[in-house]
TIBA-128748 format. One line per 2 residues: number of its first residue (from 1); for each residue z, x, y of N, C-alpha, C. Coordinates in Angstrom, 1 decimal. Example, Ala and Ser with C-alpha at 12.3 -4.5 7.8 and 13.67 -1.06 7.14 Angstrom:
<bators>
1) 7.8:13.2:-5.7:7.8:12.3:-4.5:7.8:13.2:-3.3; 7.1:12.8:-2.2:7.1:13.7:-1.1:7.9:12.9:0.0
</bators>
This chain:
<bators>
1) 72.6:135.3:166.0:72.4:136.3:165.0:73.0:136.0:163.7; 74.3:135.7:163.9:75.4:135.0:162.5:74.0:133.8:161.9
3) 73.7:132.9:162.5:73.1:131.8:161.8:71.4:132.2:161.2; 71.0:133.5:161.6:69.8:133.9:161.3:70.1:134.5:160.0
5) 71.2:135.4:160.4:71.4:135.8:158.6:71.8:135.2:157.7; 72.6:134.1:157.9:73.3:133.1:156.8:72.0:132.2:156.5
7) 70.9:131.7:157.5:69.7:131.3:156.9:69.0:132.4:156.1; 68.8:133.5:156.4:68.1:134.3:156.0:68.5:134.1:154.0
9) 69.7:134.9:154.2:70.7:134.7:152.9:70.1:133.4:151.9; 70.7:132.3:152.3:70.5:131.3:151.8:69.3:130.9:151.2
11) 67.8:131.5:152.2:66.8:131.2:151.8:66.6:132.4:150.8; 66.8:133.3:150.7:67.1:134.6:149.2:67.3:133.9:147.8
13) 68.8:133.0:148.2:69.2:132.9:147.2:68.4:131.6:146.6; 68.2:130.7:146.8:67.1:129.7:147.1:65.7:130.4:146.1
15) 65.0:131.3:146.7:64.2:131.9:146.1:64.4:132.9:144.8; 65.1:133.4:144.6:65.8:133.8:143.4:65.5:132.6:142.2
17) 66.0:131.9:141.7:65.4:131.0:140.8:64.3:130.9:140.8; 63.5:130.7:142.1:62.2:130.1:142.4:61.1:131.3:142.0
19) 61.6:132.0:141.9:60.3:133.5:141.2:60.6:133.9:139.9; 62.0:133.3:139.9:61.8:133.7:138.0:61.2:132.4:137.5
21) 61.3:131.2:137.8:60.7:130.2:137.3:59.0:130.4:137.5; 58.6:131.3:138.6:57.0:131.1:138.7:55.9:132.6:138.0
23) 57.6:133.2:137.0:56.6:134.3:136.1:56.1:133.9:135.1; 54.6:134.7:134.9:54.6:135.8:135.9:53.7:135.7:137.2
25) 54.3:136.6:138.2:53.5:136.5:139.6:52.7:137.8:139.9; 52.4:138.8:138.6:52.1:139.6:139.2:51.4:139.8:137.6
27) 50.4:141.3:137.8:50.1:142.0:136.2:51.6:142.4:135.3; 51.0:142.2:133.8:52.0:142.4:133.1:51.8:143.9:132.4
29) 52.4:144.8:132.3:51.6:145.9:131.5:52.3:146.1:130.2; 51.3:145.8:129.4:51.8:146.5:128.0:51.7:148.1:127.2
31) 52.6:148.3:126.8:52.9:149.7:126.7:52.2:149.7:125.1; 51.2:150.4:124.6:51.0:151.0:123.4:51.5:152.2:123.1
33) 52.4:152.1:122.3:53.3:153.6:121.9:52.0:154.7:120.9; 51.1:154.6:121.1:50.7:155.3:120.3:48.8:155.6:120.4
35) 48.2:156.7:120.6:46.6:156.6:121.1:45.8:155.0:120.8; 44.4:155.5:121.6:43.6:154.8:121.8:43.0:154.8:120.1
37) 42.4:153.5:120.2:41.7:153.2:118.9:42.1:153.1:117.6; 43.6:153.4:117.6:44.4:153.2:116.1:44.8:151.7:115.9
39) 45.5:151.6:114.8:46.0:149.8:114.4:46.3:149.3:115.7; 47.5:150.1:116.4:48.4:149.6:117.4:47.7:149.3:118.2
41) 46.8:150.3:118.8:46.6:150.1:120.1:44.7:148.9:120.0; 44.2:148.4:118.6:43.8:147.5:118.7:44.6:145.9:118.7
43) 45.7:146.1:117.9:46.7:145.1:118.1:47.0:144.9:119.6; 47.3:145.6:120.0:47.7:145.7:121.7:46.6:145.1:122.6
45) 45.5:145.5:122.4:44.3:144.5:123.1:43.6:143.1:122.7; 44.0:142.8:121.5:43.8:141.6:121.0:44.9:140.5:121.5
47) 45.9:141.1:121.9:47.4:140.3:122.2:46.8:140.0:123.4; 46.3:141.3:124.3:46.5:141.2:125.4:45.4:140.0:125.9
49) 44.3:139.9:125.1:43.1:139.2:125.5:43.1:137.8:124.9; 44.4:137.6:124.1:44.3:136.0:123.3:45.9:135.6:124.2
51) 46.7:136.5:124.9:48.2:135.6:125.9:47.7:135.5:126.9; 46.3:135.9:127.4:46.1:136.5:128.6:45.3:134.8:128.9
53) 45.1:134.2:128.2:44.4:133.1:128.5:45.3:131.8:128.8; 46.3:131.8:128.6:48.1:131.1:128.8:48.6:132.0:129.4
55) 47.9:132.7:130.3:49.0:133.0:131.6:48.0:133.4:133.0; 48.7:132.7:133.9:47.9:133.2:135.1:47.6:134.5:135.8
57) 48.3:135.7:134.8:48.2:136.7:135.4:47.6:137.7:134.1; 46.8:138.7:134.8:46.6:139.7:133.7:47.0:140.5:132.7
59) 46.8:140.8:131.7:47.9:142.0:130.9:47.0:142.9:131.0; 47.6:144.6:131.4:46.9:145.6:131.4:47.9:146.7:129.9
61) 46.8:147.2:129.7:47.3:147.8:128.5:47.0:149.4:129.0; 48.3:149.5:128.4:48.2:151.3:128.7:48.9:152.4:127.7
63) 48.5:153.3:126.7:48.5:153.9:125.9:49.4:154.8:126.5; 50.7:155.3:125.8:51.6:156.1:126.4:52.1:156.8:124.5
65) 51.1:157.5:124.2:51.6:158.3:122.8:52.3:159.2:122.5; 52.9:159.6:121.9:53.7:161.3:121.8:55.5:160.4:121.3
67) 55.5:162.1:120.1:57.1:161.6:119.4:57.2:160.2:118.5; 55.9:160.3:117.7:55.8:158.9:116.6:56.3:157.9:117.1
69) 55.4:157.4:118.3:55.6:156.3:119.2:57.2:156.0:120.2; 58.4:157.3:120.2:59.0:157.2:121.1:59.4:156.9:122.1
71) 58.0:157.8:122.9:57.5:158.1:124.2:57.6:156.6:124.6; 56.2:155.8:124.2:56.0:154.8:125.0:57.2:153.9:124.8
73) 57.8:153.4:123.9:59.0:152.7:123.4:60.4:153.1:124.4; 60.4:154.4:124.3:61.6:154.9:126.0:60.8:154.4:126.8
75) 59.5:154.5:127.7:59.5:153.9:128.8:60.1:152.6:128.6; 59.7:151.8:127.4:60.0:150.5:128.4:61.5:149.7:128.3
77) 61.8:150.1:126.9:63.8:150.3:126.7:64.1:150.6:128.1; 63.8:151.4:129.3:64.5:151.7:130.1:64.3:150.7:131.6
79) 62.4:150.5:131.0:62.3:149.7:132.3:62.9:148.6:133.1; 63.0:148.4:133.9:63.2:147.2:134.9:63.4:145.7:133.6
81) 64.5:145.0:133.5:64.3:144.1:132.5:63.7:142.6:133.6; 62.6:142.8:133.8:61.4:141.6:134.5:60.5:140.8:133.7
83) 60.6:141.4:132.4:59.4:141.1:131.8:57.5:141.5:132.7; 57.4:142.3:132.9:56.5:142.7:134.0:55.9:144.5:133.1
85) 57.3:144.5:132.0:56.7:145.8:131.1:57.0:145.2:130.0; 56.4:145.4:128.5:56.7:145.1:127.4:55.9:145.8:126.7
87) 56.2:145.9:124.8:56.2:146.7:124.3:55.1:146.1:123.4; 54.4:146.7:122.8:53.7:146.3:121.3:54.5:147.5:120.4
89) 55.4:146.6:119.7:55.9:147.3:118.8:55.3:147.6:117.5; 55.9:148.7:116.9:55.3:148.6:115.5:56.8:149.6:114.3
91) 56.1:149.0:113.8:57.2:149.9:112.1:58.1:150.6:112.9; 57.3:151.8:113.4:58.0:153.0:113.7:59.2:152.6:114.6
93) 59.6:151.4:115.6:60.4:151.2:116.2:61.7:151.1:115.5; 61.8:150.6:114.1:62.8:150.8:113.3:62.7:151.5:112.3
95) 61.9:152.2:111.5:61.4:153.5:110.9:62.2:154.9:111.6; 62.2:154.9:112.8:62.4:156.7:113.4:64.0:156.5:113.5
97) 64.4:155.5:114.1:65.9:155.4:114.6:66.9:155.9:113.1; 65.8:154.8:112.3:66.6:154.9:110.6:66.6:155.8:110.3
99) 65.6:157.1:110.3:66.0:158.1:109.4:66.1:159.5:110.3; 66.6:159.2:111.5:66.9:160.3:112.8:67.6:159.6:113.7
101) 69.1:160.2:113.2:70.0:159.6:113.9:70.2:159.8:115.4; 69.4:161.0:115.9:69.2:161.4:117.4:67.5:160.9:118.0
103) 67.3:160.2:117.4:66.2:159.2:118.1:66.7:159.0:119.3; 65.3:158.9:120.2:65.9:158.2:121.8:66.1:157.3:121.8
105) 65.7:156.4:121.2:65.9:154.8:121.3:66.1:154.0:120.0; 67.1:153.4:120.4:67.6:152.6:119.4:66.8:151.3:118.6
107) 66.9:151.1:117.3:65.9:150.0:117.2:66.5:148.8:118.0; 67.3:148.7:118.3:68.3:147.1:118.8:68.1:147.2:120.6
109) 67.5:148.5:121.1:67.4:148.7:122.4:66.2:147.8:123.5; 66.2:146.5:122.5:65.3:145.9:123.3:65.5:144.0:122.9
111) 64.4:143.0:123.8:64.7:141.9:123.6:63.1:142.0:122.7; 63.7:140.9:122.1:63.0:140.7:120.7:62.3:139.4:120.8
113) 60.8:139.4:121.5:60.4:138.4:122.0:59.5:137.8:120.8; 59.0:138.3:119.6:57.9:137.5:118.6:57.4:138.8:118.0
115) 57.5:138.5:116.6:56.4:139.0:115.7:55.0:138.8:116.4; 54.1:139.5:115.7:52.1:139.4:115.8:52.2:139.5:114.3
117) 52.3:140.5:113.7:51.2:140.8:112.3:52.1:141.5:111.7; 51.5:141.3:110.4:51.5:142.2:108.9:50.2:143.2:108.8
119) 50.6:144.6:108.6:49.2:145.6:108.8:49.6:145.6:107.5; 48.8:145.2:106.2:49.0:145.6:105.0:49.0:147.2:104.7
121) 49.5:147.6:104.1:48.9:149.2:103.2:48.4:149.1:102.2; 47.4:150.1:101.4:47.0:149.6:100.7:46.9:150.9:99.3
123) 47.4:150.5:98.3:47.6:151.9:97.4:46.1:151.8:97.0; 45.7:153.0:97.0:44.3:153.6:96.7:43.7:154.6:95.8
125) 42.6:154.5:95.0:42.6:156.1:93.9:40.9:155.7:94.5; 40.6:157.3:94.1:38.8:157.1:94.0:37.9:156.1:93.6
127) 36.8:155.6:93.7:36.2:154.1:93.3:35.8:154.9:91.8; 35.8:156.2:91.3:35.4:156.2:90.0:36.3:157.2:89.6
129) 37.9:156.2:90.1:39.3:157.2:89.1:39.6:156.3:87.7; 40.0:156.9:86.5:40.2:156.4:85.6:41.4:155.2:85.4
131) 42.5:154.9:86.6:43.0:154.3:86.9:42.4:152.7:87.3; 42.6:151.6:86.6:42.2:150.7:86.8:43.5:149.6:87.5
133) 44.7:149.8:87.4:45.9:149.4:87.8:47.0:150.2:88.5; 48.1:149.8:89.0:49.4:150.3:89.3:49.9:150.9:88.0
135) 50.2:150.2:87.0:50.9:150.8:85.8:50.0:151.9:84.9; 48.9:152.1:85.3:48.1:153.3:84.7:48.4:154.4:85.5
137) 48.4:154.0:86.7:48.6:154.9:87.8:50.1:155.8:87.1; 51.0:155.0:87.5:52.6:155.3:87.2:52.4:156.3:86.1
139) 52.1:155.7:85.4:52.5:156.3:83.4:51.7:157.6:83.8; 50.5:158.2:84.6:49.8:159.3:84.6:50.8:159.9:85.5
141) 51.5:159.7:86.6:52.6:160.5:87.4:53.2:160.8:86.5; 54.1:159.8:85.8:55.0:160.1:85.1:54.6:161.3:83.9
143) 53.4:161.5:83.4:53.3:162.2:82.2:53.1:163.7:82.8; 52.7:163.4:83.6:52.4:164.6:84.9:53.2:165.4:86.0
145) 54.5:165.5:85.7:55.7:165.4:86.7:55.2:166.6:87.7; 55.1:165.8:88.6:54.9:166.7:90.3:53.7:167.1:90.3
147) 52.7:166.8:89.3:51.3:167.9:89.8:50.5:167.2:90.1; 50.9:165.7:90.0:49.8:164.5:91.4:50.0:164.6:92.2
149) 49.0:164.6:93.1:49.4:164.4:94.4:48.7:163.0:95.2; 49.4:162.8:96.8:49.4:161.9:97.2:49.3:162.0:98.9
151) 48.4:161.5:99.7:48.4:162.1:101.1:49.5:161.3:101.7; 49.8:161.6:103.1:50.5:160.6:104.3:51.0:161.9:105.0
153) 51.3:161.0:106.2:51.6:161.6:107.3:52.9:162.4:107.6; 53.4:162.3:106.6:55.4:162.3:106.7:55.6:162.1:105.3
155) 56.8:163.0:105.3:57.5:162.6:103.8:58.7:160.9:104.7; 59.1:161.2:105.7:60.2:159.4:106.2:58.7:159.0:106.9
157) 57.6:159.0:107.2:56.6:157.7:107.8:56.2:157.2:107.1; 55.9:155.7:107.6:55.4:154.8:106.7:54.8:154.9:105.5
159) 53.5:155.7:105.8:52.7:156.0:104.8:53.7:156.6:103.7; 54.2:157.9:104.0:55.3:158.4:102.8:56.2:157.5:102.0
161) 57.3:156.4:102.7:58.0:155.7:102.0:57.0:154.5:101.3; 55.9:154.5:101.6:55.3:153.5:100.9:54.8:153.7:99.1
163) 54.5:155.4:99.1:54.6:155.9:97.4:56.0:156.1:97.0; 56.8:156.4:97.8:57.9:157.6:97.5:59.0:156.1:96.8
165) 58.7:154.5:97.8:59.4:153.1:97.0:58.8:153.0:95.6; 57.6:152.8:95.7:56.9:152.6:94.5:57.2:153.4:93.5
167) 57.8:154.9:93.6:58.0:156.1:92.7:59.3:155.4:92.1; 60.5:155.2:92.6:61.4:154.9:92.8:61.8:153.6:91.7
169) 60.6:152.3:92.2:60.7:151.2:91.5:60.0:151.5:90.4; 59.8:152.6:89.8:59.0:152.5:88.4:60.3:154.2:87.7
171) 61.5:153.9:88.5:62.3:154.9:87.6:61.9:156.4:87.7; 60.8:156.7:88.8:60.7:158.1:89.0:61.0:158.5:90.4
173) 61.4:159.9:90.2:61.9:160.9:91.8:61.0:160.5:92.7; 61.2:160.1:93.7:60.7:160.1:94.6:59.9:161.4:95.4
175) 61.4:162.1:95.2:60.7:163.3:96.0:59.6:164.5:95.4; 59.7:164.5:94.1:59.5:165.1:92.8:58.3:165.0:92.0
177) 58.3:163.5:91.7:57.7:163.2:90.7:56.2:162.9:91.1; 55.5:163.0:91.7:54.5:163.3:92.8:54.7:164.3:94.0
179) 53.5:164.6:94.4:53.5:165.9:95.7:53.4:165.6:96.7; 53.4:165.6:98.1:53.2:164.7:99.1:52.3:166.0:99.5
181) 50.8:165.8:99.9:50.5:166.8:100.9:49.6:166.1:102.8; 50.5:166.8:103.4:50.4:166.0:104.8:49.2:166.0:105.7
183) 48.9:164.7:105.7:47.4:165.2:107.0:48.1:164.2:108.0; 47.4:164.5:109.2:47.6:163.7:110.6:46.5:162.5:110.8
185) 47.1:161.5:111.2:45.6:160.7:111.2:45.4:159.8:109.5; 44.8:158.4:110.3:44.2:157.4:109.2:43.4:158.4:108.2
187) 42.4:158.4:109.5:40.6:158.8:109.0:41.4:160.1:108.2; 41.9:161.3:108.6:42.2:162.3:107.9:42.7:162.6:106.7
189) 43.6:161.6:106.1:44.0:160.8:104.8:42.8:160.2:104.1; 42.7:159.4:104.8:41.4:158.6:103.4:40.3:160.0:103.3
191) 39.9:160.8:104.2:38.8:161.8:103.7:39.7:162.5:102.7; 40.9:163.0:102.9:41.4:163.9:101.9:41.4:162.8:100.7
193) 41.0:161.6:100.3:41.0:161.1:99.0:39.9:161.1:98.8; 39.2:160.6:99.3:37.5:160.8:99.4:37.1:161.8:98.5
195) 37.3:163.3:99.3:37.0:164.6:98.9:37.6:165.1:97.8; 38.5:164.3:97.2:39.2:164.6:95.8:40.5:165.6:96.5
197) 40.6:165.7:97.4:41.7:166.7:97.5:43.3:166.2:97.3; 43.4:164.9:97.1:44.5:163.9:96.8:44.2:163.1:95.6
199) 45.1:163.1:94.6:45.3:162.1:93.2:45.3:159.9:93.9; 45.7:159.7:94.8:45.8:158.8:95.4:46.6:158.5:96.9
201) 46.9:157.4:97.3:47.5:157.4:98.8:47.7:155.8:99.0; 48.7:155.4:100.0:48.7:154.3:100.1:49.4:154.3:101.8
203) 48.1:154.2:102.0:48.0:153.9:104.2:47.4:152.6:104.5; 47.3:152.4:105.8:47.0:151.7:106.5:45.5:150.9:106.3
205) 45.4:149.0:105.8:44.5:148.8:105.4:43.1:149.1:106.2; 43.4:149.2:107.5:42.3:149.3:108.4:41.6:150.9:108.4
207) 42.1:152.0:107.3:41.8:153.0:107.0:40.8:153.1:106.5; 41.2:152.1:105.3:40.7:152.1:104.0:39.5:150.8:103.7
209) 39.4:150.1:104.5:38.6:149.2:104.1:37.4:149.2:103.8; 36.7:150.4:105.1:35.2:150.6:104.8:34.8:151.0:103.4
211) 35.9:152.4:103.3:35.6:152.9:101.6:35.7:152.2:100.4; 36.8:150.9:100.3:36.8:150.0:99.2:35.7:149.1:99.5
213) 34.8:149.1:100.2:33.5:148.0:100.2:32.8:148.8:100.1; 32.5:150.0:100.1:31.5:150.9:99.8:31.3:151.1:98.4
215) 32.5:150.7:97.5:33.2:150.9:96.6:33.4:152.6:96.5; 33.4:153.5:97.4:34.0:154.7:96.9:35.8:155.0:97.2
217) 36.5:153.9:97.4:37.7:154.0:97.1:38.2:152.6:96.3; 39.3:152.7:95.1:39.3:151.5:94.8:41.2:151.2:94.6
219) 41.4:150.1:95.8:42.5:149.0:95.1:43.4:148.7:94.4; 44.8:149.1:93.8:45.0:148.8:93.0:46.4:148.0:93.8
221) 46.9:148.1:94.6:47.8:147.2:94.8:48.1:147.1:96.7; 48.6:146.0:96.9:48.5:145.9:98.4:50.0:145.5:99.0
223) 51.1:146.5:100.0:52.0:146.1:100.3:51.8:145.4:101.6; 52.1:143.9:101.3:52.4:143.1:102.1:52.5:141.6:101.5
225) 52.9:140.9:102.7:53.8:139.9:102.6:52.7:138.8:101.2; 51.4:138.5:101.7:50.5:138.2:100.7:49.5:138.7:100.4
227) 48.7:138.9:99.9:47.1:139.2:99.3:46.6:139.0:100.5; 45.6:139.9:100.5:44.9:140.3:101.8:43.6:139.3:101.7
229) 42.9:138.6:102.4:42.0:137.6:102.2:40.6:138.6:101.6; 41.0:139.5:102.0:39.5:140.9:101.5:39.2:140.9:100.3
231) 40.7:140.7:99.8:40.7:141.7:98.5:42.0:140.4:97.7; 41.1:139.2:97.3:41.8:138.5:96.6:42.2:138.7:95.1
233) 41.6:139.6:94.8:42.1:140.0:93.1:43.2:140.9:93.2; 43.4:141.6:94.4:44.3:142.8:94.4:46.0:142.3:94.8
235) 47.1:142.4:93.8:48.3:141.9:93.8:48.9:142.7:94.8; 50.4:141.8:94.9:50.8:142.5:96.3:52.0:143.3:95.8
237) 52.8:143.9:96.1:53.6:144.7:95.4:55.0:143.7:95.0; 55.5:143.1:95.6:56.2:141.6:95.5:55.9:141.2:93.9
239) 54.8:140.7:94.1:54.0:139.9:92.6:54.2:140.7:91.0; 54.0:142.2:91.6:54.3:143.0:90.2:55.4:143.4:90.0
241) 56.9:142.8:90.7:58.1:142.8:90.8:58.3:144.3:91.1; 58.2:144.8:91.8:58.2:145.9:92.5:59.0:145.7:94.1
243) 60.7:145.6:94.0:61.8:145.3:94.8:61.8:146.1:96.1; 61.4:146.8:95.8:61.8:148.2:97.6:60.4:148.2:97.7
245) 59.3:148.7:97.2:58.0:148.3:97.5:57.3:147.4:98.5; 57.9:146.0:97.6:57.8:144.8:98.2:58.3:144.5:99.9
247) 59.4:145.2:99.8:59.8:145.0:101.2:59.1:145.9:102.5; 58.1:146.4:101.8:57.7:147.8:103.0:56.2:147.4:103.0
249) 55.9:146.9:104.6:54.6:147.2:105.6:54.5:147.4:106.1; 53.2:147.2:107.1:53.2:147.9:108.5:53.4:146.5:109.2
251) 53.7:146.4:110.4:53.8:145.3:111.3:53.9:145.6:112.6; 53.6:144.5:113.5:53.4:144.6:114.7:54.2:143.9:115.2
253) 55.0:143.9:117.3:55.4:142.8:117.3:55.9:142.6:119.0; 56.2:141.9:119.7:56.3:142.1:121.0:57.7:142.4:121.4
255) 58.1:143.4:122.0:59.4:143.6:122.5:59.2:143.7:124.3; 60.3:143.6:124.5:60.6:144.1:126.3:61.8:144.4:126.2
257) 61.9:144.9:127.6:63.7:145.6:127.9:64.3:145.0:127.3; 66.0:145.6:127.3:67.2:144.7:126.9:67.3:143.9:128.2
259) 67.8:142.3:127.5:68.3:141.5:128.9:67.2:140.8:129.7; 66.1:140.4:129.2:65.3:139.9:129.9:65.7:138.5:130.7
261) 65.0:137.8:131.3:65.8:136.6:131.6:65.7:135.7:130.9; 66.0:134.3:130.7:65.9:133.2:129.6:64.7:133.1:129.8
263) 64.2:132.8:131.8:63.1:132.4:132.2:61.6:133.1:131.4; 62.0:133.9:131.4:60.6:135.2:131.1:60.3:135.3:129.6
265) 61.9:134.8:128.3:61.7:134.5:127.0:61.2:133.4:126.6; 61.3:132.8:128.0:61.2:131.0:127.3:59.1:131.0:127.9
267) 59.2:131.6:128.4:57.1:131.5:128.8:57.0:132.2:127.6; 57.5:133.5:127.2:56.7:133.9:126.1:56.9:133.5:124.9
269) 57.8:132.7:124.6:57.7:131.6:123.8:56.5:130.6:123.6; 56.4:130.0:124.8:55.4:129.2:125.0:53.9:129.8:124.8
271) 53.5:131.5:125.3:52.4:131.9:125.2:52.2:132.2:123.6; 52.9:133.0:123.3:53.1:133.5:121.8:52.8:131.9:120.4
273) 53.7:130.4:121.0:53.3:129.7:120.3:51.5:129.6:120.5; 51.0:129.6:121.9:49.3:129.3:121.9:48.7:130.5:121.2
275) 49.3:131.5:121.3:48.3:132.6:120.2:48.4:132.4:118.7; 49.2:131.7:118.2:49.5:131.3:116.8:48.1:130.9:116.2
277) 47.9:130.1:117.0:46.5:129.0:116.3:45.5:129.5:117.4; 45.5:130.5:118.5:44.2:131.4:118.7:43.4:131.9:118.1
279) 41.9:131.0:118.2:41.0:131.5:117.2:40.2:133.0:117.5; 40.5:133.4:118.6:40.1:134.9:118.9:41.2:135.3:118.3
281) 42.7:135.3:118.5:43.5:136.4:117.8:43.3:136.4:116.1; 43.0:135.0:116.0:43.1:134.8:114.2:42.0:135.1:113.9
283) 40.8:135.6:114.6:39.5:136.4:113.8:40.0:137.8:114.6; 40.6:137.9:115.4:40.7:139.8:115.0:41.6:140.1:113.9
285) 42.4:139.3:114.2:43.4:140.0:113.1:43.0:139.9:111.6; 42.0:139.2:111.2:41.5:139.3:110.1:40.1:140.5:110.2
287) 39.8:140.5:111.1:38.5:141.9:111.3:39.7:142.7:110.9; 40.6:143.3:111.6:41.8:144.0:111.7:42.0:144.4:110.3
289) 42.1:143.2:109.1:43.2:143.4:108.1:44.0:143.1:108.1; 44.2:142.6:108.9:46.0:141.9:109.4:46.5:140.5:109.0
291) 47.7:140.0:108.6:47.9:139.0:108.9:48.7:138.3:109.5; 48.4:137.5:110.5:49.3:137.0:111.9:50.6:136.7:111.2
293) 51.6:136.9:111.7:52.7:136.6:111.3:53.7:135.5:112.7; 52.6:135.3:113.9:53.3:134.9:114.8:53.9:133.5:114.7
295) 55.4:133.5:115.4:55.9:132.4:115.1:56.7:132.2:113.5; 56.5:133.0:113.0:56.7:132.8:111.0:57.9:133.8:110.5
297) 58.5:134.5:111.7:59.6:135.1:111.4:60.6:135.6:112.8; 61.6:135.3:112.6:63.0:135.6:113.5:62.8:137.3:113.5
299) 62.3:137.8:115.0:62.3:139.1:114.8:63.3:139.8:115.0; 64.1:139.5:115.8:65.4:139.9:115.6:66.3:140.4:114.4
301) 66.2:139.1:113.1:66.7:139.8:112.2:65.7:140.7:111.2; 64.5:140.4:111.4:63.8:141.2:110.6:64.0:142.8:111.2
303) 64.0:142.9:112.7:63.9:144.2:112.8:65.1:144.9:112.2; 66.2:144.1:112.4:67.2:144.5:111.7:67.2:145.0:110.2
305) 66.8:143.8:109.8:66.4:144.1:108.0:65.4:145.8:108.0; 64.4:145.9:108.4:63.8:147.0:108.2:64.4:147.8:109.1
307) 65.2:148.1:109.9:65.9:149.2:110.2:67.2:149.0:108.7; 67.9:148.6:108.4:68.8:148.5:106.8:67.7:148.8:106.3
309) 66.6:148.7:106.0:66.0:149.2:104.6:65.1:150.5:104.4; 65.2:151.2:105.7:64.7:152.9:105.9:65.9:153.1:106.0
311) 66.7:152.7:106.5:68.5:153.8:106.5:68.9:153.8:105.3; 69.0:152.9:104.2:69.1:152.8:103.1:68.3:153.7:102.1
313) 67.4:153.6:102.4:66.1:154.6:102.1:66.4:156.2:102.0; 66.6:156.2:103.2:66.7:158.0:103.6:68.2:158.0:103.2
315) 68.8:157.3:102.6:69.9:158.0:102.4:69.6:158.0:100.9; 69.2:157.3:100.3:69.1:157.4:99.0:67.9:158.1:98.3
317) 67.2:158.8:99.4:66.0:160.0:99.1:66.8:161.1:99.8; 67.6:161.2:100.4:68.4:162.3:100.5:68.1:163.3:101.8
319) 67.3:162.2:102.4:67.0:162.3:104.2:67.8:162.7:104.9; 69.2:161.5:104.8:69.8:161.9:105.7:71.3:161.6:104.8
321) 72.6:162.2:105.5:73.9:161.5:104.7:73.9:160.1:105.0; 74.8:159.5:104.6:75.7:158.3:105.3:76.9:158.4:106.1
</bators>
């Protein structure tokens, strides 16, 4: 009986290496923090169907929304660290922590397996507003204190710090010097500019795209890392030396638990480099609006940097103290 268990044992221990070396051996599920059919959760099936081809096992995607992407983001912070749950991250992962100090989850509460994308935003006025630039735009806020207005989701979500920088970097109140009035939702935003009920807005490019090819919304500046291939005349906020601006997109990116194994970072290394030059992922992400960023940045310190640069933020919009 002694030599049955000490075989037994041995062959355990034996096998322990031997199954983390052969992940994955089973479905992988990826968590979308946020409904069906938005940026994320198209990002989230594009990933799943361009890693899915470099690995022998499936990725099932499963939408877990509620608490500006929280929800899904605690599941998987907590899950089992197997690599068997993982995250499609986005902004909000270091956005909510930064400017709510009682967030459930920490932005650092995870392993930091690869960037995906840059979701550009895109500042916007009517396709027949008198605004032909950013600096026409500004000078009409400015002469106009508080009675433009401007849509987004949140005065701290993305969409909100994306005017409220730009206010900022042209020497005006942020909170003030424009009006913020709130809708829920992409689609819900761009119709309130549509309908004239908003002076301008600057969301999510995949909002906005149909309407700027329709020409009934028009362009005047795009935050992200470069010029959007759509819209090559339109400068990026970087270019018109616009400092806090500059630094604010939307992005995507893969996380899993804290503590994964070397074994399970070092495959998704390997899968993540084959999606790089994936020509299915590199034509969604351009249908998308997006631009791949995989492989082209240390996510670890980036998340870091954009969690410092919404905490920095809300304290100097007067969000939160220090």
């Amino acid at each position: 009986m002694l030599r049955l268990l000490a075989s037994t044992a041995a062959a355990a221990t034996l096998a322990a290496p031997l199954a983390a070396q052969e992940y994955p051996a089973g479905s992988i599920t990826l968590v979308i923090p946020y409904g069906p059919g938005g940026a994320s959760d198209l990002a989230g099936r594009a990933l799943a169907e361009s890693a899915g081809k470099y690995l022998d096992e499936p990725i099932a995607v499963v939408n877990r929304p509620g608490a500006g992407g929280m929800n899904g983001a605690r599941s998987v912070a907590e899950a089992e660290p197997d690599g068997y749950t993982l995250l499609l991250a986005r902004v909000g992962m270091a956005l909510t922590p930064a400017v709510n100090p009682q967030a459930s989850v920490g932005w650092d509460a995870y392993t930091f397996l690869g960037a995906l994308e840059a979701t550009p935003m895109i500042l916007a006025v009517q396709g027949d507003a008198s605004y032909d630039n950013v600096e026409e735009l500004m000078t009409a806020v400015a002469e106009n204190r508080g009675t433009m207005t401007y849509a987004a989701s949140g005065a701290t979500a993305i969409d909100g710090f994306t005017v409220q920088a730009l206010l900022s970097d042209n020497d005006l109140d942020p909170l003030t010097a424009a009006t913020l009035i709130p809708y829920k939702g992409g689609g819900a935003l761009a119709t309130a500019l549509l309908g004239g009920h908003v002076d301008f807005l600057a969301i999510a490019a995949g909002s906005l795209m149909p309407h700027i090819e329709s020409g009934d919304m028009k362009p005047l500046m795009v935050f992200a890392p470069d010029r959007m291939d759509e819209l090559p005349e339109v400068p990026t906020a970087s270019e018109l030396g616009y400092d806090t601006a500059g630094q604010i997109t939307g992005w995507s990116a893969l996380y899993g638990p804290e503590g994964l194994p070397d074994g399970v970072q070092s495959t998704w290394d390997e899968v993540l480099g084959e999606v790089a030059t994936d020509e299915t992922w590199l034509e969604q992400a351009e249908r998308r609006g997006s631009i791949s960023t995989v492989g082209e940045v240390d996510m670890t310190q980036y998340a870091q940097s954009q969690y410092e640069l919404f905490r920095d933020l809300a304290v100097e919009f007067g969000y939160i103290e220090e």
